[in-house]
C-alpha positions as CSV (number, residue, x, y, z in Angstrom):
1,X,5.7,5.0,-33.3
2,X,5.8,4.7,-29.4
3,X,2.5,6.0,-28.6
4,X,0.7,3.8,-31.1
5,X,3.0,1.0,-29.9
6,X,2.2,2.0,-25.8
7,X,-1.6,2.5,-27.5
8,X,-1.8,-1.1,-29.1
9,X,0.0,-2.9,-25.7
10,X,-2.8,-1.0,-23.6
11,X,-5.8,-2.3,-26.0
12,X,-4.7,-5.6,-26.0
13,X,-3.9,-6.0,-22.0
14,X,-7.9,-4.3,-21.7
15,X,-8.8,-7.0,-24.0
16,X,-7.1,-10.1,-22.5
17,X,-8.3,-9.0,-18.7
18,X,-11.7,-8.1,-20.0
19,X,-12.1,-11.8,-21.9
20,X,-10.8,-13.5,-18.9
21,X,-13.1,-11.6,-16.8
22,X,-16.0,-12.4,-18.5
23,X,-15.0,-15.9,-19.0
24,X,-14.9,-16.6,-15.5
25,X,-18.2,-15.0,-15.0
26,X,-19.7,-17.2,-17.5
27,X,-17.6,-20.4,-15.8
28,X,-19.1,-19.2,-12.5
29,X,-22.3,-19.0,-14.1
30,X,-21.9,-22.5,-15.2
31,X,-21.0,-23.2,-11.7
32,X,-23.7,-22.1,-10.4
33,X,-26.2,-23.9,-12.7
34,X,-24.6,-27.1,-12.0
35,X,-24.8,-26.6,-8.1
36,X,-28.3,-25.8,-8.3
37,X,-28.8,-29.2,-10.4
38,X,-27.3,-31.1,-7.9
39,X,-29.0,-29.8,-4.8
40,X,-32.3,-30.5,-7.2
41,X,-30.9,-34.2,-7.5
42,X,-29.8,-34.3,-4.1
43,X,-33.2,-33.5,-2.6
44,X,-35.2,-35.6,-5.1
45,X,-33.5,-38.6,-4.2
46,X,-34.0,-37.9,-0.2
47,X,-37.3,-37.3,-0.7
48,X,-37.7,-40.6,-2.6
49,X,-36.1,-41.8,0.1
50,X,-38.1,-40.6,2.3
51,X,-41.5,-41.1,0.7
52,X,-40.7,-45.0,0.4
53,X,-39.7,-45.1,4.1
54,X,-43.4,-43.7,4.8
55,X,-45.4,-46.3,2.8
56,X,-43.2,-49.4,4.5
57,X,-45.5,-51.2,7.4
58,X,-48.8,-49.4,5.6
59,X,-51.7,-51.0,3.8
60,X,-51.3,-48.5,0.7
61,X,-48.0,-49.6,-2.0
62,X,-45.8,-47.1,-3.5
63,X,-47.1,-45.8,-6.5
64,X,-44.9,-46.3,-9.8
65,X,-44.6,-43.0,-10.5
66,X,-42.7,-41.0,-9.1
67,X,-44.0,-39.0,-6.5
68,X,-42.0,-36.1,-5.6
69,X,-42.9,-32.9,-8.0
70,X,-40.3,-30.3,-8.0
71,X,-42.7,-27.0,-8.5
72,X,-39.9,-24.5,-8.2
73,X,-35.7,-24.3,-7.5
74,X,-36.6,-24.8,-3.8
75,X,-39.7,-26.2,-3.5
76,X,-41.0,-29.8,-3.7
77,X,-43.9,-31.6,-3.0
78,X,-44.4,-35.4,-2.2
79,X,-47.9,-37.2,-2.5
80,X,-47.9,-39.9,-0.6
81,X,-51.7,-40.2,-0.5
82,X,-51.2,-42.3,3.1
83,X,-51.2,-41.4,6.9
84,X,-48.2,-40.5,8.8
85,X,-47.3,-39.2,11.9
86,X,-45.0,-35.5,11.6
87,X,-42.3,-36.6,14.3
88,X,-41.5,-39.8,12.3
89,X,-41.5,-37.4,8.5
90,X,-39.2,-35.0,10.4
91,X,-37.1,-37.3,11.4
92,X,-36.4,-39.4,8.2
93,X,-36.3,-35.7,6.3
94,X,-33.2,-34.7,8.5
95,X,-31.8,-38.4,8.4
96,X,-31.7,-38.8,4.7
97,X,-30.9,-35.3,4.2
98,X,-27.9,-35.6,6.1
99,X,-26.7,-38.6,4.2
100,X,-27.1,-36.5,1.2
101,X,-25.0,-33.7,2.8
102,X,-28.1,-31.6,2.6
103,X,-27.1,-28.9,5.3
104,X,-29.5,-26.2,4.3
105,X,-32.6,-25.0,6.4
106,X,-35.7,-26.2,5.4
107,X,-39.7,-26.2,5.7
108,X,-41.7,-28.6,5.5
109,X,-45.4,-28.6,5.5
110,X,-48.3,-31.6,5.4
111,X,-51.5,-31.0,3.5
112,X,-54.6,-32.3,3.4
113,X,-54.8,-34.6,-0.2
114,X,-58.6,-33.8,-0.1
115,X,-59.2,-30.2,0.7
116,X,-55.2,-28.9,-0.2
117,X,-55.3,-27.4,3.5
118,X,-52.6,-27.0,5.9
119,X,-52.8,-29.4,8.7
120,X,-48.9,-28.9,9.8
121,X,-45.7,-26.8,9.3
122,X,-42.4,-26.4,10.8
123,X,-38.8,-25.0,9.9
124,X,-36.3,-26.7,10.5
125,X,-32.8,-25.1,11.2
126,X,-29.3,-27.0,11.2
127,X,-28.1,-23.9,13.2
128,X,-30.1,-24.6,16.2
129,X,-28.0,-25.4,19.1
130,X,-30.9,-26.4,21.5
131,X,-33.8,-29.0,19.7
132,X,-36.7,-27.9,22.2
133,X,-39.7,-30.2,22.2
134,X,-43.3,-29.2,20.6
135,X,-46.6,-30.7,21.7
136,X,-47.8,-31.7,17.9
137,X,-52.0,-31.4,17.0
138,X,-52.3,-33.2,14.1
139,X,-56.2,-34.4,13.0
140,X,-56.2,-38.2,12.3
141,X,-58.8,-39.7,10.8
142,X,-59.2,-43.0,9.0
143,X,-60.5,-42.0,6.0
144,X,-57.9,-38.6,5.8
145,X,-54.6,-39.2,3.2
146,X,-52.0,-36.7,3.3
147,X,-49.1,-35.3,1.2
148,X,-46.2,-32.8,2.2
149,X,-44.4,-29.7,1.0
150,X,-40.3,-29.1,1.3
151,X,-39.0,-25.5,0.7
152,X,-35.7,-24.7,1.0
153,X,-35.7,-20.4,2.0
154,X,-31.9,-20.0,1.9
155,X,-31.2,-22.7,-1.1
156,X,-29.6,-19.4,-3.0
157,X,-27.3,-18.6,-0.3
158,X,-26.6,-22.1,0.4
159,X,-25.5,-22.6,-3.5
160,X,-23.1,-19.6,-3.0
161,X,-22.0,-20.9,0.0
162,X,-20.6,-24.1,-1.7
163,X,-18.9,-22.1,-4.7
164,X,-17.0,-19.7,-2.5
165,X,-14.0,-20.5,-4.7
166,X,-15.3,-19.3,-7.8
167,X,-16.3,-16.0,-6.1
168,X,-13.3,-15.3,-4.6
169,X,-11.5,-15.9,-8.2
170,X,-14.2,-13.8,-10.0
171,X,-13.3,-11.1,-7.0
172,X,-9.2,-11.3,-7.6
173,X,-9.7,-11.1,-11.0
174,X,-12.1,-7.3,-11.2
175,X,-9.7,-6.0,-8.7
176,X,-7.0,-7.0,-11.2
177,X,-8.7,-5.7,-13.7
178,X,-9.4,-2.2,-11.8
179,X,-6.0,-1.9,-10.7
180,X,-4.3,-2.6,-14.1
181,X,-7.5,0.5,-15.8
182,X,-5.9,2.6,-12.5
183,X,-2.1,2.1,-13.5
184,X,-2.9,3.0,-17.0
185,X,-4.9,6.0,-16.2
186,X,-2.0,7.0,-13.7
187,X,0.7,6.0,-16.9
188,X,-1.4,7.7,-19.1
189,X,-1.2,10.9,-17.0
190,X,2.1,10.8,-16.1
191,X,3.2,10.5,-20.1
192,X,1.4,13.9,-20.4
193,X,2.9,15.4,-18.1
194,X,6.2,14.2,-18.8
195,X,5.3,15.6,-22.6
196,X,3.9,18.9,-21.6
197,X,7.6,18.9,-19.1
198,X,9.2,18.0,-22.7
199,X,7.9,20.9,-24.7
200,X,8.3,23.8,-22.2
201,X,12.0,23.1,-21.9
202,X,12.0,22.9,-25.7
203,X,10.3,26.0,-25.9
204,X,11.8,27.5,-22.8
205,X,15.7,27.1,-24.4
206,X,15.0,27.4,-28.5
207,X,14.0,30.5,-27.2
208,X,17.0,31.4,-24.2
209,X,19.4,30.5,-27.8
210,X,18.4,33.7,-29.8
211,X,18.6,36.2,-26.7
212,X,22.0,33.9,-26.3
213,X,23.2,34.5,-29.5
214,X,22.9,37.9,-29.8
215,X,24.6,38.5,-26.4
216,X,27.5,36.6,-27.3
217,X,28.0,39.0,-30.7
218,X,27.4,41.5,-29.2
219,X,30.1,41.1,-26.1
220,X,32.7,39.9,-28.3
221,X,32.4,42.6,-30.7
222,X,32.2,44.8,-27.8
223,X,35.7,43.0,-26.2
224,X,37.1,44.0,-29.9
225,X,36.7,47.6,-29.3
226,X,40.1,49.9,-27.8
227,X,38.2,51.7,-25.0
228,X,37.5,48.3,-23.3
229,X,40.7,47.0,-24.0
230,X,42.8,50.2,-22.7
231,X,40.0,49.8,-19.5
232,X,41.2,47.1,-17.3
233,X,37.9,46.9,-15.5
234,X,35.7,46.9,-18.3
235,X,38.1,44.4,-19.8
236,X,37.1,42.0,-17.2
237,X,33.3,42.5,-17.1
238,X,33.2,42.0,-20.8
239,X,34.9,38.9,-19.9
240,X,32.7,37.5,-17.5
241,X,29.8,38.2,-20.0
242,X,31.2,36.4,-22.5
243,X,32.1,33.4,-20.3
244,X,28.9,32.9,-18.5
245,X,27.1,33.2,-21.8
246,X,29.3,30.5,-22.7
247,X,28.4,28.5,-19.8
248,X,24.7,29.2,-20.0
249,X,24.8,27.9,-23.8
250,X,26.7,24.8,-22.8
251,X,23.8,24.2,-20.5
252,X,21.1,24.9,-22.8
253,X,22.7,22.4,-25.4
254,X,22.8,19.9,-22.8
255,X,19.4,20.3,-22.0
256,X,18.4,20.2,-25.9
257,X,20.2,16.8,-26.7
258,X,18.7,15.3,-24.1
259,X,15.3,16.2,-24.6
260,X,16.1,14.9,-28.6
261,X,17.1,11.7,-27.0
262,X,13.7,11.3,-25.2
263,X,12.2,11.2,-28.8
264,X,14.7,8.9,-31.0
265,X,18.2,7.3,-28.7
266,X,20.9,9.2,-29.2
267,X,22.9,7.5,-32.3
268,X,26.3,6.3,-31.5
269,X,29.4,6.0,-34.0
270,X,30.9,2.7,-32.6
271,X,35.0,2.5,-33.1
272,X,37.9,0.6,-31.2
273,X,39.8,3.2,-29.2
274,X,42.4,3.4,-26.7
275,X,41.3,4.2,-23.2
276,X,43.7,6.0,-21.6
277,X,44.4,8.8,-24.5
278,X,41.0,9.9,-24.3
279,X,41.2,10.3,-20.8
280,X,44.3,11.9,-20.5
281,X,43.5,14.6,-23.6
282,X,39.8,14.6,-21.1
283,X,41.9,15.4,-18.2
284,X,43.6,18.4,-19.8
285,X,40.3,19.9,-21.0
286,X,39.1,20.1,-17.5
287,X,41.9,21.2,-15.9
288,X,41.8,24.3,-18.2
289,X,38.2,25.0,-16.2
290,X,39.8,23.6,-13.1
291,X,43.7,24.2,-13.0
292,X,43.2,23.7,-9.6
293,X,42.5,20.2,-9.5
294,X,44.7,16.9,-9.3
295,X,43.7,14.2,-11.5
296,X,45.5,11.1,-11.6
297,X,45.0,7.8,-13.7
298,X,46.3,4.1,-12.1
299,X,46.6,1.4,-14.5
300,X,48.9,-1.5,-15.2
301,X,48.4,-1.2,-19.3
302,X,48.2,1.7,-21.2
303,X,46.9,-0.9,-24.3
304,X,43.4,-1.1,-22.9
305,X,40.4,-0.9,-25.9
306,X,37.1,-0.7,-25.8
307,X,34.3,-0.2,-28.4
308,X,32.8,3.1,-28.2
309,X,31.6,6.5,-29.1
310,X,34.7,8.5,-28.9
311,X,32.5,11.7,-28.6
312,X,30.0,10.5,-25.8
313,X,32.8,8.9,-23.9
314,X,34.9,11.8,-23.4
315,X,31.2,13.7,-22.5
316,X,30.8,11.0,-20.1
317,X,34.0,11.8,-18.6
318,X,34.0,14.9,-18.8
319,X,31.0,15.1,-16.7
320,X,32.1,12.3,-14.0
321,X,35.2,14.6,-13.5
322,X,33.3,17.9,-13.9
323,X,30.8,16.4,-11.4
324,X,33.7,15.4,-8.3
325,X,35.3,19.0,-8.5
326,X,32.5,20.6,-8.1
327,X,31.1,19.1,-5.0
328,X,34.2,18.4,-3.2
329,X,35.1,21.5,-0.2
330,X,38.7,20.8,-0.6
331,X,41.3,20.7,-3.4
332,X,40.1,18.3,-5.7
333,X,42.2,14.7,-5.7
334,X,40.7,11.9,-8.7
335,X,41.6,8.6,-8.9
336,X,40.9,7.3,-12.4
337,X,41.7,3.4,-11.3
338,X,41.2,1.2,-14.5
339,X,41.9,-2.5,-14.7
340,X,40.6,-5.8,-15.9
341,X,38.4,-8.2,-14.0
342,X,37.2,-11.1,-15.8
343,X,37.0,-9.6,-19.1
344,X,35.5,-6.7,-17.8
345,X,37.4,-3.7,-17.4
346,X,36.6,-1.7,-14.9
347,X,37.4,2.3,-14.8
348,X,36.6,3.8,-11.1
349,X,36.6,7.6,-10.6
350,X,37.3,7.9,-7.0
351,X,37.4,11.5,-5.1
352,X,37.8,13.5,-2.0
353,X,34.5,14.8,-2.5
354,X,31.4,15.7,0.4
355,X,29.9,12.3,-0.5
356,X,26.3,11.2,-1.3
357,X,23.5,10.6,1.6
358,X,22.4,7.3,1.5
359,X,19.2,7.8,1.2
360,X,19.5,10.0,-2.1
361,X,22.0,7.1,-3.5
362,X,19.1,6.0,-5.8
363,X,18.2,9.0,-6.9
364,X,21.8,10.5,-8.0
365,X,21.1,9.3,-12.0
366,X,17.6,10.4,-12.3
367,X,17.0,12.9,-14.9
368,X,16.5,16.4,-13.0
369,X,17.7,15.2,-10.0
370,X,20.1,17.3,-7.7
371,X,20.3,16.3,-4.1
372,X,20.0,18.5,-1.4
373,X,23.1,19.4,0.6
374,X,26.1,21.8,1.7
375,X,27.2,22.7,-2.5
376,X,23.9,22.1,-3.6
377,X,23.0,26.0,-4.1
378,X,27.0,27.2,-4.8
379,X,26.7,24.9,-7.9
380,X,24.7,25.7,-10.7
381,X,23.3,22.9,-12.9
382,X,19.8,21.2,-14.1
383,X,20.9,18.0,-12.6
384,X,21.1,16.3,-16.1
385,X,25.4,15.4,-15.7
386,X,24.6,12.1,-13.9
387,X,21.5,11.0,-16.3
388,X,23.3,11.9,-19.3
389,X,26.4,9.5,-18.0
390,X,23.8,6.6,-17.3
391,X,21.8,7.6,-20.6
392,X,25.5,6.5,-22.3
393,X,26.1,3.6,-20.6
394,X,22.9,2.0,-21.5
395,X,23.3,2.4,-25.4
396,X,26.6,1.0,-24.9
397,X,25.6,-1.7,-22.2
398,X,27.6,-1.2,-19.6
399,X,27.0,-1.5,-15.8
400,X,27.7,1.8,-13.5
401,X,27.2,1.6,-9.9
402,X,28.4,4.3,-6.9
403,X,29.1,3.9,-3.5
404,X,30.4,6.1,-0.8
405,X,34.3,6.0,-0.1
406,X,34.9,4.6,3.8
407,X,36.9,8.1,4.4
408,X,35.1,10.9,1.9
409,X,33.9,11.3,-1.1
410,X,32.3,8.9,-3.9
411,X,33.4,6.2,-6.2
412,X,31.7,5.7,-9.3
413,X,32.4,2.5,-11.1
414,X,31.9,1.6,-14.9
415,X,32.0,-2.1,-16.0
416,X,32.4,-2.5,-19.4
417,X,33.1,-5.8,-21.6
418,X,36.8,-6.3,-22.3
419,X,37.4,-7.4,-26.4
420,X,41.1,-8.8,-26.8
């Protein structure tokens, strides 16, 4: 139900980024079009302009049609059918290009109306810094009529110039769209991973619990017998089979419930309990393991209820004690603090232990996750105490935090909402 859930979220973010991309491209597109229509307008009118300005102070009248011809995107051409002089069509071209905000290179070009020839050319480049002077041959002749040519070499540049905007959008938005196909790919391959991580330590303790099993049988039938009894020392051995066994299956279980809870959350059986009694029947549990240790509870009401799993509370702390005696150096000293704050009650395990380095602070609930330091290799473990304790106050919604104590050891504080 996840995966075609993840699968379906995936599809549709590829589809929404995808139609947005392409809709931009086709609004750029659009863009474009209309840029290119309004440089064609733009020039048509200057060259109207331009082509009246010619025919004023001449014999010959402006024809009624319309004498600019627009034979390609950028390239026009203007019959006059009169005689002008090239300095004077120069300068009205740059002059009425400019008031068109025309900024583009250009070339112009002046034919010959009779034989279609060449008689003059120049480009003209808004980049130049220096206008240098030319010595211009052009043939007059009374009877000769000319028309002229405007090409524009860089209009496509120009246009993409102007719509800068719509290319750096078009830009943001594939990069989105290639980082979001990367993060997937990435999330795609870490969810394998983190399913092939899944089954091997499914595999690897269904099949550490027969071995188990028949260990444990076998060392208890073996305690049973009178020769190990009557033998002190084989006595003891027997013992210490039986009781790592024990330990080693405590740890597989742990690591099989919570590989079940990556598949379904773990199902809790919500009741309103005392606080304190739990902990105090949690207290003597532990101090079976550790008689060693000195665990005290500060409170001002022993009335205080909250609504919870009675089971995976005392698990949870079970494992907070479990946790600060076995990575403390001297004789363990908790502080179970609980009180009420604002309708929150707040339950802070404080002890004497060798603390937590700041920089692995974040880490210290992370499923896996055991943090390098002086009782990291005395204490065995999988690193799954902390995650199962966080794991448990999610379902339940309640806040835990940790700090460091100013002196030594750690503090970990659960907030949970008070019900009078």
């Amino acid at each position: 139900m996840k995966i075609n859930k993840l699968n379906s979220i995936i599809l549709l973010g590829l589809v929404a980024i995808i139609s947005i991309l392409v809709a931009q491209l086709l609004w750029t597109k659009e863009a474009f079009t209309l840029e290119q229509k309004k440089l064609s307008q733009k020039a048509n009118i200057a060259l109207l302009e331009v082509a009246r300005k010619l025919y004023e102070g001449k014999d010959h009248e402006a024809s009624c049609q319309n004498p600019v011809q627009k034979i390609s995107n950028d390239y026009y051409i203007v019959n006059i059918q009169n005689d002008f002089e090239p300095d004077i069509l120069e300068f009205y071209l740059r002059s009425e290009f400019k008031k068109m905000n025309i900024t583009t290179d250009f070339e112009y070009a002046v034919y010959n109306c009779q034989s279609d020839e060449m008689v003059y050319g120049k480009y003209i480049s808004f980049s130049e810094k220096e206008k240098t002077k030319r010595t211009v041959s052009f043939p007059k002749h009374k009877n000769l009529v000319y028309y002229f040519a405007i090409r524009f070499p860089n209009e496509t540049t120009y246009l993409f110039s102007s719509m800068r905007f719509w290319f750096i959008l078009s830009i943001a938005l594939i990069l989105i769209l290639l980082i979001y196909v990367y993060s997937i790919f990435t999330l795609l391959q870490q969810k394998k991973y983190s399913e092939l991580q899944r089954d091997f330590i499914n595999n690897m303790t269904h099949e550490f619990k027969t071995p188990l099993s028949s260990i444990l049988i076998a060392s208890k039938y073996l305690s049973e017998q009178n020769p190990i009894k009557d033998d002190k020392k084989l006595h003891t051995y027997t013992n210490i089979i039986i009781n790592q066994s024990h330990k080693l299956n405590n740890h597989i279980e742990k690591i099989l419930n919570i590989a079940k809870s990556d598949y379904a959350p773990l199902e809790l059986k919500k009741e309103m309990v005392l606080i304190v009694p739990i902990i105090e029947e949690t207290i003597e549990n532990i101090q079976l393991k550790y008689p060693e240790a000195f665990i005290t509870i500060e409170t001002f009401s022993n009335e205080y209820q909250i609504e919870t799993d009675v089971f995976h509370f005392s698990n949870l702390v079970y494992n907070l004690l479990d946790n600060a005696i076995k990575y403390c150096n001297e004789k363990p000293q908790i502080t179970i603090g609980i009180s009420n704050e604002n309708s929150v009650i707040k339950m802070a395990f404080s002890d004497n232990g060798i603390g937590i380095s700041p920089k692995n602070m974040s880490f210290v609930f992370d499923k896996f996750y055991r943090a390098q330091n002086e009782k990291s290799n005395e204490v065995n473990g999988f690193g799954l105490g902390l995650y199962y304790v966080k794991e448990i106050c999610n379902l339940h919604n309640w806040k835990i935090k940790v700090q460091n104590n100013p002196t030594n050891g750690i503090t970990i504080t659960l907030s949970i909402p008070y019900k009078k």
